[in-house]
Backbone as a chain_set.jsonl record, in Angstrom:
{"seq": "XXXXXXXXXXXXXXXXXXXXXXXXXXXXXXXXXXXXXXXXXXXXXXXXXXXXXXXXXXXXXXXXXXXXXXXXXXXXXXXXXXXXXXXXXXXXXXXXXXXXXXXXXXXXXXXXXXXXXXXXXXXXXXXXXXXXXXXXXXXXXXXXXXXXXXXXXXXXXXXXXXXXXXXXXXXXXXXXXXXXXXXXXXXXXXX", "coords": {"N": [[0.841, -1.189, 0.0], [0.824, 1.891, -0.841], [2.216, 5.347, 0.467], [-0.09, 7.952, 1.87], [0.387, 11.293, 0.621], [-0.278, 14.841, 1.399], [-0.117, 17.576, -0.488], [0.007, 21.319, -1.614], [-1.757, 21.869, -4.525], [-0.597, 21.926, -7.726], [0.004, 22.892, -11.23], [-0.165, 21.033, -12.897], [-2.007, 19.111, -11.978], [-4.394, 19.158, -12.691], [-5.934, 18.368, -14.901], [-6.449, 16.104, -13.432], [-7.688, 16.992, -10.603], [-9.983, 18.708, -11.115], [-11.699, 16.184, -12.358], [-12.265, 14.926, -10.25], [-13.915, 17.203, -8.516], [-15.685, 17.49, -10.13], [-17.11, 14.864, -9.583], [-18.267, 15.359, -7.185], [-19.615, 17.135, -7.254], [-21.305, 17.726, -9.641], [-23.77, 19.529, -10.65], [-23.189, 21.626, -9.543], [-21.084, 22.656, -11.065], [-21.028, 22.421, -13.327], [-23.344, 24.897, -13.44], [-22.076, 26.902, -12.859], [-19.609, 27.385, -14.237], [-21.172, 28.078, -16.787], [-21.303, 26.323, -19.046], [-22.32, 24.12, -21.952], [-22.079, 21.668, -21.951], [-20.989, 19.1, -19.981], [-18.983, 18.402, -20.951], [-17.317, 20.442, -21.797], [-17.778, 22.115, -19.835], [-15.724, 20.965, -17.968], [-13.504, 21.372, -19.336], [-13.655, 23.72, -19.3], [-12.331, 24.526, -16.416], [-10.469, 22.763, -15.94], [-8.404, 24.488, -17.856], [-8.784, 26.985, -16.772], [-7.57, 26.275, -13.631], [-5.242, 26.94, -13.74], [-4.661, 29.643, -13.642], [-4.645, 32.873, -11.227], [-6.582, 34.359, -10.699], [-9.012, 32.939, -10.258], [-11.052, 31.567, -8.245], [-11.526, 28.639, -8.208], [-8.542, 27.853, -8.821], [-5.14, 26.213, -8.931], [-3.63, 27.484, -6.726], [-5.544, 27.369, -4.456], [-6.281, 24.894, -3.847], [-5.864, 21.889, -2.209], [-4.044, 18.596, -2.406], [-4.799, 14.911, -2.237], [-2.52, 12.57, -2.885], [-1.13, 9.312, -3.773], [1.265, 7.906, -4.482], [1.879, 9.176, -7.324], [-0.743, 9.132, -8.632], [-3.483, 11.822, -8.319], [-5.939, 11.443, -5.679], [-7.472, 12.489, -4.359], [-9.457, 15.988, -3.472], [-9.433, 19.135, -2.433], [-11.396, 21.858, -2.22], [-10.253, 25.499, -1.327], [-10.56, 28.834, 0.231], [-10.047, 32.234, 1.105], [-12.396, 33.998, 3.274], [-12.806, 36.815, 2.287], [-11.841, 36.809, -0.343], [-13.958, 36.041, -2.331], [-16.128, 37.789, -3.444], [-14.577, 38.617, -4.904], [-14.171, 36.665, -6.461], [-16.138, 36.032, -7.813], [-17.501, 38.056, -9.146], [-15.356, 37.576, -11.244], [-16.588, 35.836, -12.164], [-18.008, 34.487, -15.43], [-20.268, 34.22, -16.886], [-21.989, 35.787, -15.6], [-23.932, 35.282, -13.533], [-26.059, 35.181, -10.658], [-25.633, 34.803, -7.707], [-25.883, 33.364, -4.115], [-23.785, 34.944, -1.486], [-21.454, 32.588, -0.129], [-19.323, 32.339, 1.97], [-18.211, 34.187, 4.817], [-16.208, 37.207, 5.67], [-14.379, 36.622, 7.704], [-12.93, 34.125, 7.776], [-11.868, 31.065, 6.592], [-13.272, 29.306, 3.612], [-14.454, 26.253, 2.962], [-14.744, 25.076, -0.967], [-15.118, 22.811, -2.0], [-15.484, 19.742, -1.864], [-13.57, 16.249, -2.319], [-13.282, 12.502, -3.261], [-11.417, 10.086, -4.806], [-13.663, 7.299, -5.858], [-12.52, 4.872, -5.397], [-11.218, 5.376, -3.682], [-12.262, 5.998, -1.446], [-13.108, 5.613, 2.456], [-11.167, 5.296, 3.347], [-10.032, 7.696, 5.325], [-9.006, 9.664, 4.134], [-10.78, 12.247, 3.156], [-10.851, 13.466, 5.754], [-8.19, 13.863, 6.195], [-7.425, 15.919, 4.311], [-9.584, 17.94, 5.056], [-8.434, 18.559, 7.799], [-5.959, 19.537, 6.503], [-6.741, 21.866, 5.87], [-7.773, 23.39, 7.46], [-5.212, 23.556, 9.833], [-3.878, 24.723, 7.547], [-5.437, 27.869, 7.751], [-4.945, 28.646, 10.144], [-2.687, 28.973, 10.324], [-2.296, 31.071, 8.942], [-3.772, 32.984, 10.483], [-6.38, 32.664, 10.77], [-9.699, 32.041, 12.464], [-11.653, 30.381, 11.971], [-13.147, 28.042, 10.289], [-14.986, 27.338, 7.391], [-17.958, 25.825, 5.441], [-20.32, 24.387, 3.195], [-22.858, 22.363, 3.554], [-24.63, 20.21, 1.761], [-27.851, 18.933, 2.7], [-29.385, 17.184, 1.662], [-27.697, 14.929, 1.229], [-26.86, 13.525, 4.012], [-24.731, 12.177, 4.965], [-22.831, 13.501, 4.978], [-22.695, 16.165, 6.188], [-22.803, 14.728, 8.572], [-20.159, 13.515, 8.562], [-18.546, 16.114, 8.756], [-19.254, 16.929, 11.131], [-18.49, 15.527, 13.334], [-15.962, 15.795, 13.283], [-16.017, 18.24, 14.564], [-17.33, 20.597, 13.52], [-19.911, 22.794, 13.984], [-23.289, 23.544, 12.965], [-24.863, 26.613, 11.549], [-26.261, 28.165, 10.081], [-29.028, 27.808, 8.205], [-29.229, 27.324, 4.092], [-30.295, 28.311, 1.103], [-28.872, 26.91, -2.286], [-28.32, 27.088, -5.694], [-30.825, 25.884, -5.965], [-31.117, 23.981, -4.185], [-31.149, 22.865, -0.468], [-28.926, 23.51, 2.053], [-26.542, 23.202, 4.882], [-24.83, 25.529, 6.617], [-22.05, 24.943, 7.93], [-19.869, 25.643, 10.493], [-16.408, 25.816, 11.884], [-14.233, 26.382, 14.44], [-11.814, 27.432, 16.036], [-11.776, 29.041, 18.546], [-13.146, 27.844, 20.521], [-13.8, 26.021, 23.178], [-14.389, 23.283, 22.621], [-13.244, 22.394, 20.487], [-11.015, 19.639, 18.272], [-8.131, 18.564, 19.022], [-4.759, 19.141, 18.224], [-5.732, 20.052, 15.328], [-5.071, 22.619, 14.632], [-2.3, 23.473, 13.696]], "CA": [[0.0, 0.0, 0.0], [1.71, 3.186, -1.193], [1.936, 6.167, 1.502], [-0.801, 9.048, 1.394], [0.882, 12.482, 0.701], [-1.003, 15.66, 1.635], [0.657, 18.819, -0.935], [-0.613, 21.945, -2.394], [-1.694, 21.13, -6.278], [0.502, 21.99, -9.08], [-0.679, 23.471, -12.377], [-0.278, 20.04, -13.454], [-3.218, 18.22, -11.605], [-5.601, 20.142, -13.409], [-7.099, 16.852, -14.767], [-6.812, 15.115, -12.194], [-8.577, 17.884, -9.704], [-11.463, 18.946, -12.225], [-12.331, 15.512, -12.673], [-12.751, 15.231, -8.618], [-14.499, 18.691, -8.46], [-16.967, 16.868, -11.013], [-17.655, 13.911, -8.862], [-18.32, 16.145, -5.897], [-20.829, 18.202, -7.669], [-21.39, 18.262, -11.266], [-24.392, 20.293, -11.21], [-22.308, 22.752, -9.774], [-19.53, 22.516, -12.304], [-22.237, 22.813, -15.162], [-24.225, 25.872, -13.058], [-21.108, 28.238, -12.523], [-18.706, 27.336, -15.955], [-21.488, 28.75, -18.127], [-20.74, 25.525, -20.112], [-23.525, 23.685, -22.501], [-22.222, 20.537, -21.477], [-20.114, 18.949, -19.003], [-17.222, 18.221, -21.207], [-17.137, 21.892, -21.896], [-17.358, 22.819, -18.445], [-14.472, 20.523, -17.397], [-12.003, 21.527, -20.007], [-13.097, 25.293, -18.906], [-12.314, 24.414, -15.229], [-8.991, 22.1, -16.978], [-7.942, 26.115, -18.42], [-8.524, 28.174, -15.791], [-7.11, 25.973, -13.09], [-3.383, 27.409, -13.858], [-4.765, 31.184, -13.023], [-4.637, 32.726, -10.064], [-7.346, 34.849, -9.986], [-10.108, 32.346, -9.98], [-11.423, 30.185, -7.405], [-10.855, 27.109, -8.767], [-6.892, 27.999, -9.277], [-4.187, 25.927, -7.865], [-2.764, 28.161, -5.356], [-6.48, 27.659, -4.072], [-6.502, 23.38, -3.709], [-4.419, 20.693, -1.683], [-4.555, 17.142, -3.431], [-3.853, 13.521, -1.316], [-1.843, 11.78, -3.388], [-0.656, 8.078, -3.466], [2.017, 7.655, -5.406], [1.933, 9.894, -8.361], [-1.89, 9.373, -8.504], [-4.316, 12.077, -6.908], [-6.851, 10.762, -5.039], [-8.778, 12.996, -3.612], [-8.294, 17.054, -3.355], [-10.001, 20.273, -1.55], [-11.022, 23.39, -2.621], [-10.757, 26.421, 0.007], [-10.341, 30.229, -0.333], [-9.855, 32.989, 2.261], [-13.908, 34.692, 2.765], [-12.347, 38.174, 1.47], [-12.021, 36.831, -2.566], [-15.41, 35.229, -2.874], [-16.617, 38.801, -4.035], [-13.606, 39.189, -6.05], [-13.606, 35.744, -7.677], [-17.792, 35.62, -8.388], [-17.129, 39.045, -10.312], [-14.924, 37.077, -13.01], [-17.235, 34.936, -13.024], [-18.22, 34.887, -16.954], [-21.465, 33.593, -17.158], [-22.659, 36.911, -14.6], [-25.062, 34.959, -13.068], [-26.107, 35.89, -9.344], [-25.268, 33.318, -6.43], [-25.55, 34.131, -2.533], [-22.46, 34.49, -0.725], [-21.433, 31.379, 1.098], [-18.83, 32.687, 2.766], [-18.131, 35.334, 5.833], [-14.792, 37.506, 4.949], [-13.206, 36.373, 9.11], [-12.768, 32.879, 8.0], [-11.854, 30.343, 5.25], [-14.364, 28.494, 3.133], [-14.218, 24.793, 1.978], [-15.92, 24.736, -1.317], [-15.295, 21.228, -2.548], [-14.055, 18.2, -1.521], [-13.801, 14.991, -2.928], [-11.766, 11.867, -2.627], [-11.669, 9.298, -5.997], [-14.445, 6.493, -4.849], [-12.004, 4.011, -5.416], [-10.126, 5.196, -2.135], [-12.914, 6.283, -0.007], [-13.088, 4.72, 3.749], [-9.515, 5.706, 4.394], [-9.769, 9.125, 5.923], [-8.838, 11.006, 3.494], [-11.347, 13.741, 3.234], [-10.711, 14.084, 6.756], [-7.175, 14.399, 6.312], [-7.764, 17.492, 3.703], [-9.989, 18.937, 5.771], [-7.224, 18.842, 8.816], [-4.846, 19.962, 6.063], [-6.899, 23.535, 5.467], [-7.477, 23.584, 9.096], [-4.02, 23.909, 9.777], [-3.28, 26.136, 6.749], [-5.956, 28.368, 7.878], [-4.574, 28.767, 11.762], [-0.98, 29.441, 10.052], [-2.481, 32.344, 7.796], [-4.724, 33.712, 11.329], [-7.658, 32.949, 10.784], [-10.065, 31.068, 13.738], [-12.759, 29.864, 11.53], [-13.466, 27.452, 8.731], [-16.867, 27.502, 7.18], [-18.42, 25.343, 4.289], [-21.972, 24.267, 3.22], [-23.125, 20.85, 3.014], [-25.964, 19.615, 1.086], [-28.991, 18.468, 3.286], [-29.759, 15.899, 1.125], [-26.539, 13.83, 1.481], [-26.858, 13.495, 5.063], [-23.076, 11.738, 5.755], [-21.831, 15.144, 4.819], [-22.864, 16.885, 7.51], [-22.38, 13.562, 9.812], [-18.327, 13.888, 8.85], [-18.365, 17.6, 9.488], [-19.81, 17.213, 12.885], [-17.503, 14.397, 13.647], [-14.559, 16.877, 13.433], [-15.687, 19.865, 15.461], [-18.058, 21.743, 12.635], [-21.348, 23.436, 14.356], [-24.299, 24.143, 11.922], [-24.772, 28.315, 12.112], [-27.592, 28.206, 9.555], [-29.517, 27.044, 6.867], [-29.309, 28.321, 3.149], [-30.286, 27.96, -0.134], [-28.002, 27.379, -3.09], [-28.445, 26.136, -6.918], [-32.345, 25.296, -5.883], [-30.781, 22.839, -3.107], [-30.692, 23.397, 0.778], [-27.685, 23.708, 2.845], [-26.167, 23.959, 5.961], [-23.677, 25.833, 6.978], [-21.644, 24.264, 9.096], [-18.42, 26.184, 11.199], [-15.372, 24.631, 12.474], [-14.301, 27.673, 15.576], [-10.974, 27.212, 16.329], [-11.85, 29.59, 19.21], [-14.059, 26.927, 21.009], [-13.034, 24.49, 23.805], [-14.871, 21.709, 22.034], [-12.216, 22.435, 19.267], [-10.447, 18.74, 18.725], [-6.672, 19.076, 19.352], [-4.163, 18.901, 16.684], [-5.964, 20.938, 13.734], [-4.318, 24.227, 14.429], [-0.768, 23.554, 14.158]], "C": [[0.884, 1.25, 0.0], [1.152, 4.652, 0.016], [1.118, 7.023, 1.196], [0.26, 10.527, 1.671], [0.177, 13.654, 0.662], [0.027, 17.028, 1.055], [0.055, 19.723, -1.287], [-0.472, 21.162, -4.426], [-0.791, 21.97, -6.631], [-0.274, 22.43, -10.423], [-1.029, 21.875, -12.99], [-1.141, 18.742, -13.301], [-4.322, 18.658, -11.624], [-6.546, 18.974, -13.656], [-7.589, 16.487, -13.969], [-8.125, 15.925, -10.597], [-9.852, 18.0, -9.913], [-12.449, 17.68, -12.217], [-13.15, 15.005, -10.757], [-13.811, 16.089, -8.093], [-16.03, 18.125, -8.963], [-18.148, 15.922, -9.982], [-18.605, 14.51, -7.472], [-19.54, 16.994, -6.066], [-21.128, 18.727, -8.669], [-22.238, 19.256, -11.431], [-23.835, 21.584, -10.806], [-21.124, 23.691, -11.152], [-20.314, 23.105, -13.917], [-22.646, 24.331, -14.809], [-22.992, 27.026, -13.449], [-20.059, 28.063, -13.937], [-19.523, 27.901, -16.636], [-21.75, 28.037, -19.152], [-21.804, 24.815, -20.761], [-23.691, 22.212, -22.012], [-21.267, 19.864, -20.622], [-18.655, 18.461, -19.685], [-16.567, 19.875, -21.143], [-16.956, 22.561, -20.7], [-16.12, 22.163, -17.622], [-13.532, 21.355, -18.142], [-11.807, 23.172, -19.963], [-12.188, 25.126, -17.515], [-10.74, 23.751, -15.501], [-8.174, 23.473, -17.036], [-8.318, 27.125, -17.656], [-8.111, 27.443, -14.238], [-5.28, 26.383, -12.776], [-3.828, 28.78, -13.676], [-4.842, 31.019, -11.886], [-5.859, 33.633, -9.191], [-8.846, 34.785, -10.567], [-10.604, 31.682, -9.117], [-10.822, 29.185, -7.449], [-9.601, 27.008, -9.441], [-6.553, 26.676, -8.64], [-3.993, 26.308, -6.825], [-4.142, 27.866, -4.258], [-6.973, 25.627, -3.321], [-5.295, 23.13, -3.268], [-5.339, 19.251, -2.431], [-4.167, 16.292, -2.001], [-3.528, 13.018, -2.634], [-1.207, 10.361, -2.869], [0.161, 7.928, -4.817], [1.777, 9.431, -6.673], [0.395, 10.453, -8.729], [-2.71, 10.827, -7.425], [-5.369, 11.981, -7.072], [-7.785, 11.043, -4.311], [-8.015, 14.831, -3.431], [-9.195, 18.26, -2.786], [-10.11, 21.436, -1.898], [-11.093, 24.6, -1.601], [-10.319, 28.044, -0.308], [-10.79, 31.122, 1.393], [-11.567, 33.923, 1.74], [-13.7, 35.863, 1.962], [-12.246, 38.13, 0.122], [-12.87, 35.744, -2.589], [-16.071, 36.642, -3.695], [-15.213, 39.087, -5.031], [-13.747, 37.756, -7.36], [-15.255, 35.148, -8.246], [-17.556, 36.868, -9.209], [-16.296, 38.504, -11.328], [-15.961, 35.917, -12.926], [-18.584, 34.909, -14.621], [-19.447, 34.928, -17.438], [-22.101, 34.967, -16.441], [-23.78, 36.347, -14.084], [-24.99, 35.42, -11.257], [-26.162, 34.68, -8.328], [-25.323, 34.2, -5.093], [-24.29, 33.686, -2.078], [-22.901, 33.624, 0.106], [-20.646, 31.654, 1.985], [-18.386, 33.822, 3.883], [-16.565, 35.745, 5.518], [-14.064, 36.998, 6.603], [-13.0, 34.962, 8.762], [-12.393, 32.504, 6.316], [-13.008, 29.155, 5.072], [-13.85, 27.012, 2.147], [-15.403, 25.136, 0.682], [-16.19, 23.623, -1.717], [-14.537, 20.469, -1.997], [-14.287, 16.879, -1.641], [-12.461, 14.249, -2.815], [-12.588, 10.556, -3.96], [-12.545, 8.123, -4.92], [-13.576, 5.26, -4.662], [-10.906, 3.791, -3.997], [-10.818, 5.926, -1.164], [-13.035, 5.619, 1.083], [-12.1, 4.923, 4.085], [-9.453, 6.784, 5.115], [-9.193, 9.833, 5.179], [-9.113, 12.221, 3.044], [-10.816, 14.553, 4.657], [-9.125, 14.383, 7.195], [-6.94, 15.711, 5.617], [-8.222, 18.644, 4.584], [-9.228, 19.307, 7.265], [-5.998, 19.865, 7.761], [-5.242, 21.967, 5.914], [-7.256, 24.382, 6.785], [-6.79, 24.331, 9.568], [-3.49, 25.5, 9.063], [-3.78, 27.168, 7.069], [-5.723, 29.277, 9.29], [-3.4, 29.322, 11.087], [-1.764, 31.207, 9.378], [-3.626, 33.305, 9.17], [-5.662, 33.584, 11.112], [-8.447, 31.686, 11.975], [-11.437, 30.149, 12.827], [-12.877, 29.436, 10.09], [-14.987, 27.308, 8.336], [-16.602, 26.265, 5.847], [-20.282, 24.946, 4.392], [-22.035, 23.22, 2.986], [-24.637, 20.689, 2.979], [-26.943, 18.514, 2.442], [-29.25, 17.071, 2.883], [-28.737, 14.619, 1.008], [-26.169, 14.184, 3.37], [-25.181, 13.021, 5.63], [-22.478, 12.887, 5.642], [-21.889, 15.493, 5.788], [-22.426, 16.214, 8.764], [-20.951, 13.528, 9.969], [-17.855, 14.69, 9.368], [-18.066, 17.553, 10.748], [-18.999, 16.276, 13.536], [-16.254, 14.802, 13.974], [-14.758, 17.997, 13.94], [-17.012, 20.851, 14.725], [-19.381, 21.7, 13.291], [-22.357, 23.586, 12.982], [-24.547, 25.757, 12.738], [-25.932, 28.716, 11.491], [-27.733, 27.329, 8.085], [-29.391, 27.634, 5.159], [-29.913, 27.657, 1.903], [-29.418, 28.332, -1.411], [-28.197, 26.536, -4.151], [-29.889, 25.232, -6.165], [-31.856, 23.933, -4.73], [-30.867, 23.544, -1.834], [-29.61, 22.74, 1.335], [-27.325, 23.444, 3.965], [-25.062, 24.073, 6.168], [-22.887, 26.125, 7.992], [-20.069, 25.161, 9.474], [-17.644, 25.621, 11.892], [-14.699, 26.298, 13.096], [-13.119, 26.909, 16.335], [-10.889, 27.835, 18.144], [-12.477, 28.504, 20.849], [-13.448, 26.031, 21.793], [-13.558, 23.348, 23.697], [-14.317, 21.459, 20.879], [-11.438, 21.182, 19.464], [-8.782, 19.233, 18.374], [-5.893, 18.483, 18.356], [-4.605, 19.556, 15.395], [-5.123, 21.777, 13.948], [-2.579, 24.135, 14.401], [-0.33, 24.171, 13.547]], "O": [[1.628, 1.479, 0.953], [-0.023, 4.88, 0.305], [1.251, 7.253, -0.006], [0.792, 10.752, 2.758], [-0.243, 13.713, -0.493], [0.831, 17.534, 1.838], [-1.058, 19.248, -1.514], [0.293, 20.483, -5.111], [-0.223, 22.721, -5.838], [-1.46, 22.101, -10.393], [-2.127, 21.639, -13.495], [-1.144, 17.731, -14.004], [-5.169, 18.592, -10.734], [-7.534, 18.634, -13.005], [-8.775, 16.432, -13.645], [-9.018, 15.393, -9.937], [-10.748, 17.568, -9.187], [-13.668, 17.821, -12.114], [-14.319, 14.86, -10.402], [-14.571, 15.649, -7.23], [-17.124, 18.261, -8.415], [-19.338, 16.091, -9.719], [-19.551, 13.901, -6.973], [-20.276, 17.432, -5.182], [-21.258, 19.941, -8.821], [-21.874, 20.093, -12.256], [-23.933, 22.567, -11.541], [-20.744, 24.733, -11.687], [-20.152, 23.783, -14.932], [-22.391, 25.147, -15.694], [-23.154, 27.891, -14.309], [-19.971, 29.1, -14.594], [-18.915, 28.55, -17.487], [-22.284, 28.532, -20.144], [-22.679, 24.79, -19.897], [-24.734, 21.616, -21.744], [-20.292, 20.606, -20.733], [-17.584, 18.229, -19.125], [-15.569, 20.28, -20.546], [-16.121, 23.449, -20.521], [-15.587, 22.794, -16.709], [-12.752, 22.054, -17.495], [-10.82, 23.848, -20.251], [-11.13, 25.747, -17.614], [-9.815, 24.486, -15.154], [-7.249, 23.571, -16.23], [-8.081, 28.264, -18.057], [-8.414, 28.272, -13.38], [-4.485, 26.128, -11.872], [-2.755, 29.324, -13.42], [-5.002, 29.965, -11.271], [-6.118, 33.73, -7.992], [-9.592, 35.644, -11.038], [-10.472, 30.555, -9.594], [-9.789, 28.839, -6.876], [-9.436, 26.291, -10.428], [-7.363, 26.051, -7.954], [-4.142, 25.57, -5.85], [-3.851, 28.137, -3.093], [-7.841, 25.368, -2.488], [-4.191, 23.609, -3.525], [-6.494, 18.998, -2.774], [-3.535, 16.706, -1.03], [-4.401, 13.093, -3.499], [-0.817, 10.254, -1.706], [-0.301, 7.853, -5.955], [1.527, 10.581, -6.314], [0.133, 11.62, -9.018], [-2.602, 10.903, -6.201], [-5.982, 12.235, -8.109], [-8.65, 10.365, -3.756], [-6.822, 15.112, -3.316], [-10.268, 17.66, -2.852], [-9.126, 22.173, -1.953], [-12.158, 24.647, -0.986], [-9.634, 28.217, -1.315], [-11.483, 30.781, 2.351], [-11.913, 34.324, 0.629], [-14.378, 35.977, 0.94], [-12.473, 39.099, -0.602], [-12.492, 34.603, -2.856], [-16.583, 36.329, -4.77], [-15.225, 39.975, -5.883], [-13.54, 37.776, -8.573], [-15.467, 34.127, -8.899], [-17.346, 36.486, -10.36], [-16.5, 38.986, -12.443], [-15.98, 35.095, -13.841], [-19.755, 35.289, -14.615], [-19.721, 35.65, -18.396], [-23.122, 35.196, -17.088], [-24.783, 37.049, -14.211], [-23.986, 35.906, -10.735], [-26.898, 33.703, -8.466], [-24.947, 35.366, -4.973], [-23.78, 32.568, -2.161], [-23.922, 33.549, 0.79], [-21.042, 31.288, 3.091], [-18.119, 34.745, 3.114], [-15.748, 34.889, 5.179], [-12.841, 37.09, 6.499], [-12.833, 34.375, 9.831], [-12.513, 33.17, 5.288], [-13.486, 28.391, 5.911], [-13.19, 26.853, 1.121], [-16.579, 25.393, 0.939], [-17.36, 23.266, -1.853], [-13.34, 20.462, -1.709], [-15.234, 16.37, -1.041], [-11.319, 14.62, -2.547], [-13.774, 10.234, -4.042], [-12.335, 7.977, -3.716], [-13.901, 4.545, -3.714], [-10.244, 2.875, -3.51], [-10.263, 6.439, -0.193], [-13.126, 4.456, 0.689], [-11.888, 4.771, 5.288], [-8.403, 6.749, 5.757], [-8.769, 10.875, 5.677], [-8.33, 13.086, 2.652], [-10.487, 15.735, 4.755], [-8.81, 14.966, 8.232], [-6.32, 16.591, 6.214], [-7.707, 19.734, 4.834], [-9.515, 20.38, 7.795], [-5.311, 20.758, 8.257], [-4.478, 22.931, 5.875], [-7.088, 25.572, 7.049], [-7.099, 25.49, 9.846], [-3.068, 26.583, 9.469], [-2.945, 28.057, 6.897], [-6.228, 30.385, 9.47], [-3.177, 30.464, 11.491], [-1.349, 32.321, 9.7], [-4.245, 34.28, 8.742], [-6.26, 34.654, 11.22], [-7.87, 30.641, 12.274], [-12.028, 29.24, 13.41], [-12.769, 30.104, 9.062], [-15.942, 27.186, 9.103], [-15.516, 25.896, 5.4], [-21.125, 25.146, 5.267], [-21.266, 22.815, 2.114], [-25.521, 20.928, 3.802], [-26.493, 17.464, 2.901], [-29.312, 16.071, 3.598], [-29.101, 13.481, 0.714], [-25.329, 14.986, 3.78], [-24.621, 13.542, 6.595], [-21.511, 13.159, 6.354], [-20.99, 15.129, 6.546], [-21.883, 16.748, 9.731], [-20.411, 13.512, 11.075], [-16.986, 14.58, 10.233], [-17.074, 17.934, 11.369], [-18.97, 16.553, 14.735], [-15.543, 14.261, 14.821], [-13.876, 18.854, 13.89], [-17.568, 21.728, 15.385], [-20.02, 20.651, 13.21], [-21.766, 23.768, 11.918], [-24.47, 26.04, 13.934], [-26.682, 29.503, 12.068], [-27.038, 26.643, 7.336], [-29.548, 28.854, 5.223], [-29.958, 26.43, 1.825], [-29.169, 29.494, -1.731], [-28.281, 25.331, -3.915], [-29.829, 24.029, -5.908], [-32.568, 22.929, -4.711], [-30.701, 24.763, -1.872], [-29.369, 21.549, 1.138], [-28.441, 23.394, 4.484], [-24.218, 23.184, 6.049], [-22.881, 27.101, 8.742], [-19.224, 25.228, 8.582], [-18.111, 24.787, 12.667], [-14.677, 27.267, 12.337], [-13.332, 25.966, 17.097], [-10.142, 27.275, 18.947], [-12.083, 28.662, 22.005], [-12.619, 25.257, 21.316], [-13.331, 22.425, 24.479], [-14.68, 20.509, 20.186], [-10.971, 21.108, 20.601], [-8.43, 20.115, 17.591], [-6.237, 17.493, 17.711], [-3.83, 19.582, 14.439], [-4.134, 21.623, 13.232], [-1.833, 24.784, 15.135], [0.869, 24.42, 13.676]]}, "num_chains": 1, "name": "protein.A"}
């Protein structure tokens, strides 16, 4: 069994990310690309993965890797460029902010199904944790879909509160906070 490695991506796991990103939430991927069809919206998401001032950049994802393979990977962004990086977005369509500018926001995270059950989401989500405590900030946010109930059940498993409810892309939400501040905070994220 080859070791799991936890790095920032690389311009060069563009594929490999996108196609993750997909799994995680295509109708997303279709809603916000603009794209007619989902090849089109990958191979936009493929070509703007090497910028830096989009969301869905590099500088913006950590991958797990096994071997050379990656296997699962995280998208997160500081709350302050969610209004900067929904303004390029091309399509101009109108979305509610998900995120609060005092904290960082998970927006995706996926792990190939072929290596789910290992902990590896929950090693990502320790990994932006971390990064997030190094860069000052006390609070991680994300939204998890209602309707996939284990989502929320992982969250809450690691520390994340629900703060409220929302609606997003005709789905409901909740949005769940991880409060570094908190003495029910589990020990070891913030390093």
């Amino acid at each position: 069994m080859m070791d799991l490695t936890i790095t920032k991506a690389a311009v060069a796991d563009a594929r490999e990310a996108v196609r993750l990103i997909a799994l995680a939430d295509e109708d997303a991927v279709m809603a916000i690309s603009g794209q007619a069809t989902l090849a089109d919206a990958l191979a936009r998401y493929e070509q703007d993965f090497a910028r830096t001032d989009v969301y869905f950049g590099y500088e913006n994802v950590i991958v797990a890797r096994k071997g050379a393979l990656v296997v699962g990977c995280i998208l997160s962004f500081k709350g302050t460029d969610e209004d900067r990086y929904a303004a390029l977005d091309s399509q101009g369509g109108e979305f509610p902010r998900e995120s609060d500018d005092d904290e960082i926001y998970i927006d995706s995270l996926a792990v190939d199904p072929d290596h789910r059950g290992g902990g590896i989401a929950k090693q990502l989500v320790r990994a932006v944790i971390g990064q997030a405590a190094a860069q000052g900030f006390t609070k991680v946010s994300l939204l998890a879909d209602v309707s996939k109930p284990h989502l929320g059940k992982l969250y809450r498993s690691m520390g994340f509160v629900e703060v409220k409810r929302m609606r997003y892309l005709n789905d409901e939400y909740e949005k769940l906070v991880f409060d570094m501040t908190q003495a029910n905070t589990p020990q070891g994220y913030a390093t």
